[in-house]
LUMVO-744472 format. One record per residue: x, y, z of N, C-alpha, C in turn; residue in three letters. Coordinates in Angstrom, 2 decimals, decimal comma, always signed. Example, Ala and Ser with C-alpha at 12.3 -4.5 7.8 and 13.67 -1.06 7.14 Angstrom:
<figus>
[figu [+13,19 -5,69 +7,80] [+12,30 -4,50 +7,80] [+13,20 -3,30 +7,80] 'ALA']
[figu [+12,85 -2,25 +7,08] [+13,67 -1,06 +7,14] [+12,90 +0,03 +7,87] 'SER']
</figus>
This chain:
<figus>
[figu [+0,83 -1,18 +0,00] [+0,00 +0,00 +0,00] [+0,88 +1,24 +0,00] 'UNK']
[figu [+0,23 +2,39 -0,73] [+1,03 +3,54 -0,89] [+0,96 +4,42 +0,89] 'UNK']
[figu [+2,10 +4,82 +1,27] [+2,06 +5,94 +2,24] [+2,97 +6,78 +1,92] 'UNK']
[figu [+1,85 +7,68 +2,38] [+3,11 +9,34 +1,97] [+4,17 +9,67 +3,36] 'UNK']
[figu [+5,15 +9,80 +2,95] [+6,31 +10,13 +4,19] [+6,07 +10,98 +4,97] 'UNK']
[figu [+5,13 +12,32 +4,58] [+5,44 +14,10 +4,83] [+3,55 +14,45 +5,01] 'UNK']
[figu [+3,56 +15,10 +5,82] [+2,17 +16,30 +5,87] [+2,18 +17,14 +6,17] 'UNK']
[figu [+1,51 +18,67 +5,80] [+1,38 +19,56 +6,08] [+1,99 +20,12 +7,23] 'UNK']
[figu [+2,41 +21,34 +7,70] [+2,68 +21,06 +8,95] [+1,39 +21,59 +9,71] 'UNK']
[figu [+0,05 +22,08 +8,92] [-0,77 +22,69 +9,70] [-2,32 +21,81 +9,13] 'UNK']
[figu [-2,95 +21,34 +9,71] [-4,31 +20,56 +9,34] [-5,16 +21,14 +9,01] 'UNK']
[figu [-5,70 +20,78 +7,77] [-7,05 +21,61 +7,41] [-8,09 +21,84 +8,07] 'UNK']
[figu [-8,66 +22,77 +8,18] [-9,70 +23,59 +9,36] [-10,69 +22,37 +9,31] 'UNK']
[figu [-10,98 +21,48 +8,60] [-12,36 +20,54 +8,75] [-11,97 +19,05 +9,44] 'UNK']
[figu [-10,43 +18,70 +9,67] [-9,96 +17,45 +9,80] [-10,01 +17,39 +11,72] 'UNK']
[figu [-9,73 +16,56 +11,74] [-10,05 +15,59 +13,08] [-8,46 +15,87 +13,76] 'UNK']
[figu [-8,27 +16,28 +14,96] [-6,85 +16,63 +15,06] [-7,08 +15,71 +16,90] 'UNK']
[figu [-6,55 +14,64 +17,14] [-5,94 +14,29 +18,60] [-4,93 +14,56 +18,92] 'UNK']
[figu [-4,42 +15,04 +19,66] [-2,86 +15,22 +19,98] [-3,28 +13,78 +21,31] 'UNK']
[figu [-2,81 +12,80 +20,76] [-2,61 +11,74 +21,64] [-1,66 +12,10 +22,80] 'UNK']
[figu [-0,56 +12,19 +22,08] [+0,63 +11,98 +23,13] [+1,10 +13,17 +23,79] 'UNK']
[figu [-0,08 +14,36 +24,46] [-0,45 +14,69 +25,41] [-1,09 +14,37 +26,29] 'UNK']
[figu [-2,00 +13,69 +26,05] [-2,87 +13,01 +26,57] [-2,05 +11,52 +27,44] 'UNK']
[figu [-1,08 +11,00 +26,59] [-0,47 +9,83 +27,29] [+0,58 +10,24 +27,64] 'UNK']
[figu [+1,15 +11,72 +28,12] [+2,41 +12,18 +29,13] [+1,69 +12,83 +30,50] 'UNK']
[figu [+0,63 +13,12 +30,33] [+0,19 +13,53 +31,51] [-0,42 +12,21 +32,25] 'UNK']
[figu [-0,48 +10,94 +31,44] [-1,66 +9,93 +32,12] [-0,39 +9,52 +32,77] 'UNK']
[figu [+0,55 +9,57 +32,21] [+2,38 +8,81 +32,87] [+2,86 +9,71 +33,75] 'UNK']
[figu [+2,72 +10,65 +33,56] [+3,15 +11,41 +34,67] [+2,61 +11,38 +36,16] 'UNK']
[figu [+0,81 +11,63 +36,29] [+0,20 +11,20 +36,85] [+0,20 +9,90 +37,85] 'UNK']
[figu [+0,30 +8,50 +36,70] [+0,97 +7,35 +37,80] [+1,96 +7,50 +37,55] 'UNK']
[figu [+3,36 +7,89 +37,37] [+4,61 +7,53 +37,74] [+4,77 +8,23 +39,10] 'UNK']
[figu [+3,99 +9,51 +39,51] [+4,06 +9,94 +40,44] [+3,46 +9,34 +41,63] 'UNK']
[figu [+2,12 +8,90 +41,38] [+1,57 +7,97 +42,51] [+2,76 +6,83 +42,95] 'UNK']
[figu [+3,24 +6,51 +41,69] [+4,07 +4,90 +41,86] [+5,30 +5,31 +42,54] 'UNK']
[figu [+5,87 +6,31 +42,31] [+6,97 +6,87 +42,90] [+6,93 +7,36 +44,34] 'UNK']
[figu [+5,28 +8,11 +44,41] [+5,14 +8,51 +46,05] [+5,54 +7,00 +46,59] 'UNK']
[figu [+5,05 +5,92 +46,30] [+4,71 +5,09 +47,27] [+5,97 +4,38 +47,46] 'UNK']
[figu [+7,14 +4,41 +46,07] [+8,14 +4,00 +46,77] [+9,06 +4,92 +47,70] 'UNK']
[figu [+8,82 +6,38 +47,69] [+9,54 +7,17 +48,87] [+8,92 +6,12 +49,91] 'UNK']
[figu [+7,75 +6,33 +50,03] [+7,23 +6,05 +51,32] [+7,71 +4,59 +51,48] 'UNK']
[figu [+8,11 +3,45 +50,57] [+8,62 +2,31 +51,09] [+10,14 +2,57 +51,63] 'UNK']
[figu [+10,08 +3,25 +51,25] [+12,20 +3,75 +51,45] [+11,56 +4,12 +53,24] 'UNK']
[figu [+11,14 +5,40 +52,89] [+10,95 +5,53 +54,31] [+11,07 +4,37 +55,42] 'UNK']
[figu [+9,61 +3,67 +55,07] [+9,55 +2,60 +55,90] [+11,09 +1,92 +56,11] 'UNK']
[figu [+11,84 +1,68 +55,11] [+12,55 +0,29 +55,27] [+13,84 +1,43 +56,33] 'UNK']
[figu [+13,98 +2,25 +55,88] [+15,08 +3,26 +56,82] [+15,16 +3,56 +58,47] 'UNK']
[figu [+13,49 +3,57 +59,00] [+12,40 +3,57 +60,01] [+12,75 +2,40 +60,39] 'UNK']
[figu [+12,71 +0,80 +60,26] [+13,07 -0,38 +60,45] [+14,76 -0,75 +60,44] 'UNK']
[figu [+15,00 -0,08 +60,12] [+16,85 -0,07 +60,18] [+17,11 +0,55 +61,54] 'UNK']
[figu [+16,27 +1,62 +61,12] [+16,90 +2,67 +62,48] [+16,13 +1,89 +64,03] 'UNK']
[figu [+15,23 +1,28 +63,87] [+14,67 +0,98 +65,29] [+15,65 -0,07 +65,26] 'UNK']
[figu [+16,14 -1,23 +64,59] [+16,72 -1,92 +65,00] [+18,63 -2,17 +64,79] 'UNK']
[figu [+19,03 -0,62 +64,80] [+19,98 -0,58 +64,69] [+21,15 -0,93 +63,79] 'UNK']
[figu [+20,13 -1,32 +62,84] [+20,99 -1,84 +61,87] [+21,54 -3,40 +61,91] 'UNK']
[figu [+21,51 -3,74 +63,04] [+22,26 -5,01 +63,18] [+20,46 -6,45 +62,53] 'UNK']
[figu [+21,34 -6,96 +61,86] [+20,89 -8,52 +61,64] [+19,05 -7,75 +60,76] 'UNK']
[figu [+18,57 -8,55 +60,20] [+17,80 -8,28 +59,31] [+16,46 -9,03 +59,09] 'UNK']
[figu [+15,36 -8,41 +59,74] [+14,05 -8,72 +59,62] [+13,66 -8,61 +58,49] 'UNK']
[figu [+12,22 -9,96 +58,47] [+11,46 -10,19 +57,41] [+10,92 -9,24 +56,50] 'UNK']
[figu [+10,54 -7,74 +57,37] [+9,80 -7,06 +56,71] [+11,18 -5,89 +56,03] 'UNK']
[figu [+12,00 -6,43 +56,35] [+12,86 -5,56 +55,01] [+13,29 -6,44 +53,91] 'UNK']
[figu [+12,84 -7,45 +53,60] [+13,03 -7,93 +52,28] [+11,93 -7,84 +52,34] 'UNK']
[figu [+10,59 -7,91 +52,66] [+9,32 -7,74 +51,66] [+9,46 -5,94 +51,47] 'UNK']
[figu [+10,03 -5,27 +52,00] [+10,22 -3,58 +51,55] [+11,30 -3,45 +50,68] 'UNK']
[figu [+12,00 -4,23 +50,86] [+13,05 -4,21 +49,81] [+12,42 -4,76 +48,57] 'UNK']
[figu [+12,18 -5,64 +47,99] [+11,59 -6,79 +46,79] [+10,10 -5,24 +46,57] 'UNK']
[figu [+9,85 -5,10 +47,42] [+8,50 -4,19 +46,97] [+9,00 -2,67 +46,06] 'UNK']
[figu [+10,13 -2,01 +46,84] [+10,69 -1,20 +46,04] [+11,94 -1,18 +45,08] 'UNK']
[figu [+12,13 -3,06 +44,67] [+12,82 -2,83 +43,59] [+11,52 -3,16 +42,46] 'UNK']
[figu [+10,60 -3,50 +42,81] [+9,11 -3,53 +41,72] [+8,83 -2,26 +41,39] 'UNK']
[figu [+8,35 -1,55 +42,36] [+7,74 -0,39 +42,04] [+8,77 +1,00 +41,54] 'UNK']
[figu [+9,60 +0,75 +42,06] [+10,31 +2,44 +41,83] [+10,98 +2,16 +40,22] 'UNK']
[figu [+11,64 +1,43 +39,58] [+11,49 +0,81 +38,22] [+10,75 +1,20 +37,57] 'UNK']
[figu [+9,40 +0,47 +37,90] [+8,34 +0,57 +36,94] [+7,95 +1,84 +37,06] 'UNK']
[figu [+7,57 +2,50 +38,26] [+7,55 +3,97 +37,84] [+8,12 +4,74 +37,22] 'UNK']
[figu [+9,73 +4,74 +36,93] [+10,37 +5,16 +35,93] [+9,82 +4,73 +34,72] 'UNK']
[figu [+9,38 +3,44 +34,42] [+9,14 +3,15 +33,21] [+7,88 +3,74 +32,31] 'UNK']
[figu [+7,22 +4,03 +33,55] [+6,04 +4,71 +32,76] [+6,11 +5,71 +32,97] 'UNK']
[figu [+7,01 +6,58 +33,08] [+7,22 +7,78 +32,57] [+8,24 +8,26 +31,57] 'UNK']
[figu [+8,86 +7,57 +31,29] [+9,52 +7,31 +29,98] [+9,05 +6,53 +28,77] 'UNK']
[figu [+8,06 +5,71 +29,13] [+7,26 +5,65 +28,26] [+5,92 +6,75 +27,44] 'UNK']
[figu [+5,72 +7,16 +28,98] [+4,66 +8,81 +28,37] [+5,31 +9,63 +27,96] 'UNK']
[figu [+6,49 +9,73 +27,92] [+7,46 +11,23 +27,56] [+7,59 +10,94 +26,24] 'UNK']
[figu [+8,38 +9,13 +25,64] [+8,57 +8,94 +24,31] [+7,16 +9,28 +23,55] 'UNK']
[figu [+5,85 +9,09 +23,94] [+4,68 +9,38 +23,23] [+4,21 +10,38 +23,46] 'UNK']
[figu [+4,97 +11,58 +23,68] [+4,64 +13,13 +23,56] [+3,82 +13,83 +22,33] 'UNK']
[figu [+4,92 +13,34 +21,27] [+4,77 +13,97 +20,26] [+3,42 +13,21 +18,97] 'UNK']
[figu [+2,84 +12,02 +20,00] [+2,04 +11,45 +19,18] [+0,52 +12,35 +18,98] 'UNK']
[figu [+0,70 +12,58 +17,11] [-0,94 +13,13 +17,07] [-1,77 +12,49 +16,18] 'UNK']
[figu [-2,79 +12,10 +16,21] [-3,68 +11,59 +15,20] [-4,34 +12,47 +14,36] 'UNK']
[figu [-4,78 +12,63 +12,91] [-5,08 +13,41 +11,87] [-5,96 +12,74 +11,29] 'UNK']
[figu [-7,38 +12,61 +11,79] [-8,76 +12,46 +9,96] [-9,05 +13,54 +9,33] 'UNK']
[figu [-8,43 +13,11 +7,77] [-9,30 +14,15 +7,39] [-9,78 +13,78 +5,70] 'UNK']
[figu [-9,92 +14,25 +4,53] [-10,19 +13,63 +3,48] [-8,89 +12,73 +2,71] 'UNK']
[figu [-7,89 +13,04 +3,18] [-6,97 +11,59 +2,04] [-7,13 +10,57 +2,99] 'UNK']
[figu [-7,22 +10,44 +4,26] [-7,02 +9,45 +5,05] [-6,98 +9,68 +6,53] 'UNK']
[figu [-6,32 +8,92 +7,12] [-5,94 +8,55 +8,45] [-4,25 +9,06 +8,65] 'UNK']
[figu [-3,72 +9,82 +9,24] [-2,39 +10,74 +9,52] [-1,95 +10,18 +11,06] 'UNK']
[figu [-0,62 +9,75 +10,99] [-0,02 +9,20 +12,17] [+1,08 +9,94 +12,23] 'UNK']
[figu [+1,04 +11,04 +13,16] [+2,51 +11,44 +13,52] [+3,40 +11,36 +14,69] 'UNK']
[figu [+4,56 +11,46 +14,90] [+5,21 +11,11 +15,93] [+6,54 +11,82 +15,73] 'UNK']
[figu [+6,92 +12,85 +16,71] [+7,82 +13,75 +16,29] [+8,22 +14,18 +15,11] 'UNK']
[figu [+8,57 +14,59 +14,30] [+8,97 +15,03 +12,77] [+8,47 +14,43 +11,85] 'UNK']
[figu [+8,09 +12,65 +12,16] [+7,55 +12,24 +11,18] [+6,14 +12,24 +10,82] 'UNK']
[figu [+5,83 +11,48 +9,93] [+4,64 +11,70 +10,05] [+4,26 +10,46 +8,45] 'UNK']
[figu [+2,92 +9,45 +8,64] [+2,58 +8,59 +7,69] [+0,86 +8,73 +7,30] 'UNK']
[figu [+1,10 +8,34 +5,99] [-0,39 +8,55 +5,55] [-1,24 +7,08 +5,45] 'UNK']
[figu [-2,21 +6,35 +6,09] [-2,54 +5,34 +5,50] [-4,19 +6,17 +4,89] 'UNK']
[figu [-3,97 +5,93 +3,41] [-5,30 +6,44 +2,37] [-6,43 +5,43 +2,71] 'UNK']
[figu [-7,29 +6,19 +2,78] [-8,70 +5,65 +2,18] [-8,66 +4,45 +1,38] 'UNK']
[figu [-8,32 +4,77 +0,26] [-8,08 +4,06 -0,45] [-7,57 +2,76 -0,53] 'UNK']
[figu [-6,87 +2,63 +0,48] [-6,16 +1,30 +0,68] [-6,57 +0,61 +1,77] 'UNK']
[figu [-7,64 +1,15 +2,47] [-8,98 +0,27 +3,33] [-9,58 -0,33 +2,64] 'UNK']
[figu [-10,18 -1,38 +3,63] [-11,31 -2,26 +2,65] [-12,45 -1,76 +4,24] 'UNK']
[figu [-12,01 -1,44 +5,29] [-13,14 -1,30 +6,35] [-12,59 -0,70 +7,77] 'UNK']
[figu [-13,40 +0,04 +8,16] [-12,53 +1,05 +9,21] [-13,87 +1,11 +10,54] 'UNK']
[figu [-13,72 +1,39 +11,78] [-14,56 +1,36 +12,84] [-13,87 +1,56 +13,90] 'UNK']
[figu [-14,13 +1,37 +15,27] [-14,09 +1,40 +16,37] [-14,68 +0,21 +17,70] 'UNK']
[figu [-13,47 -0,05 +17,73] [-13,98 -1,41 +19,54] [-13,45 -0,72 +20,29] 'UNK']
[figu [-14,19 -1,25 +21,47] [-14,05 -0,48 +22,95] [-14,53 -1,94 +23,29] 'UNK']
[figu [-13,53 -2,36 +24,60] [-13,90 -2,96 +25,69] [-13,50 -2,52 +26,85] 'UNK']
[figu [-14,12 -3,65 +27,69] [-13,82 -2,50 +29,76] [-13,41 -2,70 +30,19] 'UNK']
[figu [-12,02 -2,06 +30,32] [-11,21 -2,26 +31,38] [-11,05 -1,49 +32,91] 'UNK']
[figu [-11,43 -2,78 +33,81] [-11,93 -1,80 +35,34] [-13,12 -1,65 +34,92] 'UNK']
[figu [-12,56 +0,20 +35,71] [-14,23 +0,71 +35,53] [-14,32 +1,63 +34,21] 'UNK']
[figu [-13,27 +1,68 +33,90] [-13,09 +2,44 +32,51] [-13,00 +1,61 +31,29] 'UNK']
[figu [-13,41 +2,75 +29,84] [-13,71 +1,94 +28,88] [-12,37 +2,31 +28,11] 'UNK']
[figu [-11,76 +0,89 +27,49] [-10,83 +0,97 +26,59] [-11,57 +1,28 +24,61] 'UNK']
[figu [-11,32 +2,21 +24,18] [-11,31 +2,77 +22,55] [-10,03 +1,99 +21,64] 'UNK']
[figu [-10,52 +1,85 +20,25] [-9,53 +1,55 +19,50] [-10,22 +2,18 +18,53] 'UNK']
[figu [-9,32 +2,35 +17,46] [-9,67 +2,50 +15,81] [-8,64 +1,53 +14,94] 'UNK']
[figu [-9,74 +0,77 +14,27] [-9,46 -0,39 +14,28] [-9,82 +0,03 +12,21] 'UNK']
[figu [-8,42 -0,06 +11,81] [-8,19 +0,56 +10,10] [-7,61 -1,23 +9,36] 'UNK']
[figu [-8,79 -2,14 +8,82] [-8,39 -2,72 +8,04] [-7,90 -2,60 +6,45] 'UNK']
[figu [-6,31 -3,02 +6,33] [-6,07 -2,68 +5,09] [-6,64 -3,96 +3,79] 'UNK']
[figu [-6,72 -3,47 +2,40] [-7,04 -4,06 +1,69] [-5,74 -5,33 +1,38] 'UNK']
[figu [-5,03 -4,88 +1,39] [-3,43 -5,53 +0,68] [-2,60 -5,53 +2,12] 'UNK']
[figu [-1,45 -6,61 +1,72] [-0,36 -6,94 +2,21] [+0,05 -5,62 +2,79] 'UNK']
[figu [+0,62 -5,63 +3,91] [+1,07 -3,90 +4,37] [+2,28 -4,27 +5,30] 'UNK']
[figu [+3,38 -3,21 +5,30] [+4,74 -3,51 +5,54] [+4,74 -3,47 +7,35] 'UNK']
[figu [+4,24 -4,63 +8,09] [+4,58 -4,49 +9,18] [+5,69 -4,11 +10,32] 'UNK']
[figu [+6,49 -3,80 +9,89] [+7,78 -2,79 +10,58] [+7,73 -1,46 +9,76] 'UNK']
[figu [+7,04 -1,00 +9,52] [+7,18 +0,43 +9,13] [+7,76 +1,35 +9,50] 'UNK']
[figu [+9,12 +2,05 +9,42] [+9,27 +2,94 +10,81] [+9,04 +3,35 +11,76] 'UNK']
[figu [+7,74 +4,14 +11,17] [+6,41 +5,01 +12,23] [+5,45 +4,41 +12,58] 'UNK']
[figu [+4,54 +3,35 +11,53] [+3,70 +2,48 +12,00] [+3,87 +1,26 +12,46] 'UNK']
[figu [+4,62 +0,71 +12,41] [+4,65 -0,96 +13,27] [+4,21 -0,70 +14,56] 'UNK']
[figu [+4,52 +0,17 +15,55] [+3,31 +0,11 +16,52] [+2,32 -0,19 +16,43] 'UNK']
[figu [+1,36 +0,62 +15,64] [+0,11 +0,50 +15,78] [-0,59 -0,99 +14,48] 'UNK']
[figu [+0,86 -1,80 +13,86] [-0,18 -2,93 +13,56] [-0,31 -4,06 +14,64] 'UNK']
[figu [-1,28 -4,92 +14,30] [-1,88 -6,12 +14,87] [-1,92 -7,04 +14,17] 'UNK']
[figu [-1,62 -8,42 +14,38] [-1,82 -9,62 +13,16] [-2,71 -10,30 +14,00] 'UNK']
[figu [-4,05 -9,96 +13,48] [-5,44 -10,57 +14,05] [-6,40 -10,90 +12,68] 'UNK']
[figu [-6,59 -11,99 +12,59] [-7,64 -12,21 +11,23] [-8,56 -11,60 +11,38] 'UNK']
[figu [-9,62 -11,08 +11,10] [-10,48 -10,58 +11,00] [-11,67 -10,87 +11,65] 'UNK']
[figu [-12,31 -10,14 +12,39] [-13,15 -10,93 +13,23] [-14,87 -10,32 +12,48] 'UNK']
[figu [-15,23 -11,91 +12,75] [-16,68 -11,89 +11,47] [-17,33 -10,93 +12,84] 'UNK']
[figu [-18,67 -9,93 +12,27] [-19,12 -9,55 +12,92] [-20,62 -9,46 +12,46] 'UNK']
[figu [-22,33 -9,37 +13,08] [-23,07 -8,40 +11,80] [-23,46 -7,80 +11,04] 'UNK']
[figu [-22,24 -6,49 +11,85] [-22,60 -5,23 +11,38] [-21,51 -5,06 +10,35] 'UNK']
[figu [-20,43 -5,78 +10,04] [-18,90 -5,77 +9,38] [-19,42 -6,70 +8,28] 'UNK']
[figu [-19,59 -5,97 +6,86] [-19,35 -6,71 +5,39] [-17,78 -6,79 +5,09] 'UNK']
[figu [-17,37 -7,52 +5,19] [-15,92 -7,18 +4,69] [-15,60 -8,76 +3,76] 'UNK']
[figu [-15,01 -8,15 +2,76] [-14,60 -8,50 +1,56] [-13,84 -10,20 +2,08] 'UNK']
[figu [-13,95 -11,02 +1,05] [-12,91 -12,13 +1,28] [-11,50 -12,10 +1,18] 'UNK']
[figu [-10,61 -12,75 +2,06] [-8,99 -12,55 +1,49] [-8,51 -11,87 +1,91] 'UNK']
[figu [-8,93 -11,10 +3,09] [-7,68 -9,77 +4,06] [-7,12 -10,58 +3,86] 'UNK']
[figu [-5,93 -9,69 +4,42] [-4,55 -10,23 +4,78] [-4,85 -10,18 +6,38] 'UNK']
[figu [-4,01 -11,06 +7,20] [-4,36 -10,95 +8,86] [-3,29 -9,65 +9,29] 'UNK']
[figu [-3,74 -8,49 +9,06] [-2,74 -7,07 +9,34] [-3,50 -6,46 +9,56] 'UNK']
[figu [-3,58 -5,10 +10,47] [-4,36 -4,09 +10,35] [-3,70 -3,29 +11,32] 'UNK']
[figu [-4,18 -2,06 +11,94] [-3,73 -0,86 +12,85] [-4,75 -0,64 +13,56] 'UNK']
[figu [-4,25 -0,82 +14,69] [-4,92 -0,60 +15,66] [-4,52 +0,79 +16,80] 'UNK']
[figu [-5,44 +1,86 +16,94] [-4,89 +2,89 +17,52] [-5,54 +3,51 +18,54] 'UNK']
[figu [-4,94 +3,59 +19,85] [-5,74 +3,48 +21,05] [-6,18 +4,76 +20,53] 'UNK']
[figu [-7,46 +5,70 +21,63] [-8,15 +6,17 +21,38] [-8,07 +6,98 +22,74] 'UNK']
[figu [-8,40 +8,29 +22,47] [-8,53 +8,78 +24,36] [-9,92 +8,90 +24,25] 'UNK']
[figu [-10,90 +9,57 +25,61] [-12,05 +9,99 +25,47] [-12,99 +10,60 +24,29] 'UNK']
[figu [-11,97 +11,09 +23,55] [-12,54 +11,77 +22,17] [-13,06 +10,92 +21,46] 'UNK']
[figu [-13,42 +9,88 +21,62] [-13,53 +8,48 +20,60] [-14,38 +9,28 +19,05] 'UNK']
[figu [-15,49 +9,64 +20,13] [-16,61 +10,66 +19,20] [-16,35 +10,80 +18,07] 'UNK']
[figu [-15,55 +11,56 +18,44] [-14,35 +12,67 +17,45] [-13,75 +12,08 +16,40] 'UNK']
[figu [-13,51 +11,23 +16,40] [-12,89 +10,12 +15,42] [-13,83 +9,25 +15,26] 'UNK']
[figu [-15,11 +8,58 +15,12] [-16,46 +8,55 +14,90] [-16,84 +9,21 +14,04] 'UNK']
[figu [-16,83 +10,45 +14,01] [-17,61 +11,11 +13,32] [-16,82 +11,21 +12,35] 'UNK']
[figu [-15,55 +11,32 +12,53] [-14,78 +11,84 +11,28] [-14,62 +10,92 +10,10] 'UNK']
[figu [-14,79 +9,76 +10,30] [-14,19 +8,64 +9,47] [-15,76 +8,38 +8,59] 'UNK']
[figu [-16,69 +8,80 +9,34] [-18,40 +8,46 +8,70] [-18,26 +9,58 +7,87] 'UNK']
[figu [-18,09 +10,77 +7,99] [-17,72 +11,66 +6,66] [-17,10 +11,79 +5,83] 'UNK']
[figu [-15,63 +10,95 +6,20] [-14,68 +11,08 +5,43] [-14,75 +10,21 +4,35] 'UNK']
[figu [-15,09 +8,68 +5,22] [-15,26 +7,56 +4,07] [-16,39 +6,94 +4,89] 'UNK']
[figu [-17,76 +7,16 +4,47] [-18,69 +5,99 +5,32] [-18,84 +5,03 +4,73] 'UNK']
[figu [-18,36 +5,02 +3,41] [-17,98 +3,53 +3,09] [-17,38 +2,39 +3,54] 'UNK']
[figu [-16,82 +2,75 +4,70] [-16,04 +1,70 +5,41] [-16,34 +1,45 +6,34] 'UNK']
[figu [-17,40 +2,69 +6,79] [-17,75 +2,35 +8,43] [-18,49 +1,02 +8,75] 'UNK']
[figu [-18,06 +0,58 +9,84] [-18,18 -0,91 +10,39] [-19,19 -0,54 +11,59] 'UNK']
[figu [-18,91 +0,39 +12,16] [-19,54 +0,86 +13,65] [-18,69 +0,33 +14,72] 'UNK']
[figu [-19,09 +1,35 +16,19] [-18,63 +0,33 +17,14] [-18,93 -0,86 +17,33] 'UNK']
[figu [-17,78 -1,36 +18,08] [-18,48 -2,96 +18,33] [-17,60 -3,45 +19,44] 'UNK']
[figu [-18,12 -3,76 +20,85] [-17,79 -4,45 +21,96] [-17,02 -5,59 +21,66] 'UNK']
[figu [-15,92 -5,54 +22,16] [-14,97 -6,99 +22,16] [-14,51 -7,45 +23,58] 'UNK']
[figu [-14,13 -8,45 +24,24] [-13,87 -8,93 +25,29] [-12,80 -8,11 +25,79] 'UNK']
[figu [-12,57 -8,27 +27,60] [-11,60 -6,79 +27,60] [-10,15 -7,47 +27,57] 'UNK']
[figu [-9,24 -6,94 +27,20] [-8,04 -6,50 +26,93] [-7,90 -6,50 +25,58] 'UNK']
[figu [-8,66 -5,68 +24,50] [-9,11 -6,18 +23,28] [-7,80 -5,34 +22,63] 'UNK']
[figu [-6,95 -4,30 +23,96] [-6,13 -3,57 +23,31] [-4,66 -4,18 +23,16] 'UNK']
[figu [-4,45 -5,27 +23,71] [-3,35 -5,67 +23,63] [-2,17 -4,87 +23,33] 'UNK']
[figu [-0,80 -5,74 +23,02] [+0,44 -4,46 +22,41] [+0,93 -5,19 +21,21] 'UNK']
[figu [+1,76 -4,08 +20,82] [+2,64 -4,09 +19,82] [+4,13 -5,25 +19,53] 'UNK']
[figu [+4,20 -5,66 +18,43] [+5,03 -7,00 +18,77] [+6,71 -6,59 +18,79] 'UNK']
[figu [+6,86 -6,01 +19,91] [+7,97 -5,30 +19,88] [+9,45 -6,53 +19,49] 'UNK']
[figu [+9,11 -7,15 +20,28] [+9,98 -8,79 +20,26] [+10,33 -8,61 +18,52] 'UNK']
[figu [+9,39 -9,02 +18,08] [+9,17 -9,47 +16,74] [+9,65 -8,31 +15,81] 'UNK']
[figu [+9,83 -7,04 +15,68] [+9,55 -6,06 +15,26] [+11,43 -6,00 +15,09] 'UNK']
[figu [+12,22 -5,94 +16,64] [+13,50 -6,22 +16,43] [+13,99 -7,22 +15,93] 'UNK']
[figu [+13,46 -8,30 +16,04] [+14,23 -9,74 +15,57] [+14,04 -9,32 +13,86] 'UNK']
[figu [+13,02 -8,94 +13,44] [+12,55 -8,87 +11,96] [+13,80 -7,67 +11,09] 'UNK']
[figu [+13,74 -6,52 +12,45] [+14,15 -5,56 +11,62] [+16,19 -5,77 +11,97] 'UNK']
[figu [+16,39 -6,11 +13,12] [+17,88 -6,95 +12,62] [+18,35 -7,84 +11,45] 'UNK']
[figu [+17,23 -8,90 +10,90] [+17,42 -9,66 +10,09] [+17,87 -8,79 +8,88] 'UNK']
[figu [+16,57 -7,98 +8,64] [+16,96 -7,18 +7,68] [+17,70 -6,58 +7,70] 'UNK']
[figu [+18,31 -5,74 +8,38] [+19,69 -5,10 +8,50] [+21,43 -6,01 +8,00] 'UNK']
[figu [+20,93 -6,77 +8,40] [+22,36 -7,99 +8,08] [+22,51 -8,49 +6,89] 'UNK']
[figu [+20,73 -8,63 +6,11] [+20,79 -8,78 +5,22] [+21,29 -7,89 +4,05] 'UNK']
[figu [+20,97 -6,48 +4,14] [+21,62 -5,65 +3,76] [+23,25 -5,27 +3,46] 'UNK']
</figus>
């Protein structure tokens, strides 16, 4: 399928504009900070337990404070370096297509090279997980620079409301969604309602991830091969 490298740097007044990856530096920031209060406060504790017992010889509850804040204070770093790398993520509907950018770059997947486009949400907790869920017609280059994140190798799932053609390929993009879901709803029924599928409820963790594993092993190969 054709994608264009480059877009505008400014969106046409009628197109669909998310700045995602505002939205996912403040959600990281947010818990890395909860996750981080709580390992001060395990430090605390385990320092508090040193000091009453002088330091000498070593109770149970400082390896469960210890093992607890080599879990948590980690992972709190991690998800905030994970929200920081997705700063610059913005999503773009507008009439050529669907626009994925991510710092400087930026990819076009066309209209044109859909065969069917919609939205699943399932529940996670008490909150609802969004996707936009862009099936391509043709074979599509799963390590893409910019897009291999957002594909999925899921066959196609039969639905009522989903006519879709025989012979996908098992590829598609899948792109989380913040509260705005709407917003991207509406845009894709104007843009192309030819494709619209509608929402449609899927079992929860319908968002799964990205095959990062796979993505390096693939894109080393190729490199060597080169």
């Amino acid at each position: 399928m054709s994608i264009e490298p480059q877009h505008p740097q400014h969106s046409p007044p009628s197109a669909t504009v998310l700045r995602l990856g505002r939205s996912k530096l403040w959600t990281a920031v947010w818990g890395a900070t909860v996750l981080l209060s709580f390992f001060a406060l395990l430090l605390f504790g385990t320092v508090f337990l040193l000091a009453r017992t002088g330091g000498e010889g070593a109770e149970p509850g400082h390896f469960v404070l210890l093992a607890l804040e080599l879990l948590i204070g980690p992972f709190g770093v991690y998800v905030f370096v994970n929200g920081w790398r997705a700063r610059h993520q913005v999503l773009v509907v507008d009439a050529a297509g669907v626009w994925w950018r991510d710092g400087p770059g930026s990819a076009l997947i066309p209209w044109q090279s859909l065969a069917a486009a919609g939205i699943w949400h399932s529940k996670s907790g008490r909150a609802h997980a969004y996707t936009l869920e862009l099936l391509p017609r043709d074979a599509i280059d799963r390590d893409h620079p910019l897009l291999w994140p957002l594909v999925r190798e899921e066959a196609p799932v039969v639905h009522a409301t989903m006519h879709l053609p025989p012979g996908l390929p098992p590829m598609r993009y899948r792109i989380p969604l913040t509260w705005r879901h709407s917003e991207v709803s509406s845009a894709v029924r104007t843009y192309a309602p030819h494709l619209w599928f509608g929402e449609i409820r899927r079992p929860p963790g319908h968002l799964d991830h990205p095959d990062r594993r796979g993505h390096r092993r693939r894109t080393r190969r190729r490199g060597s091969a080169d």
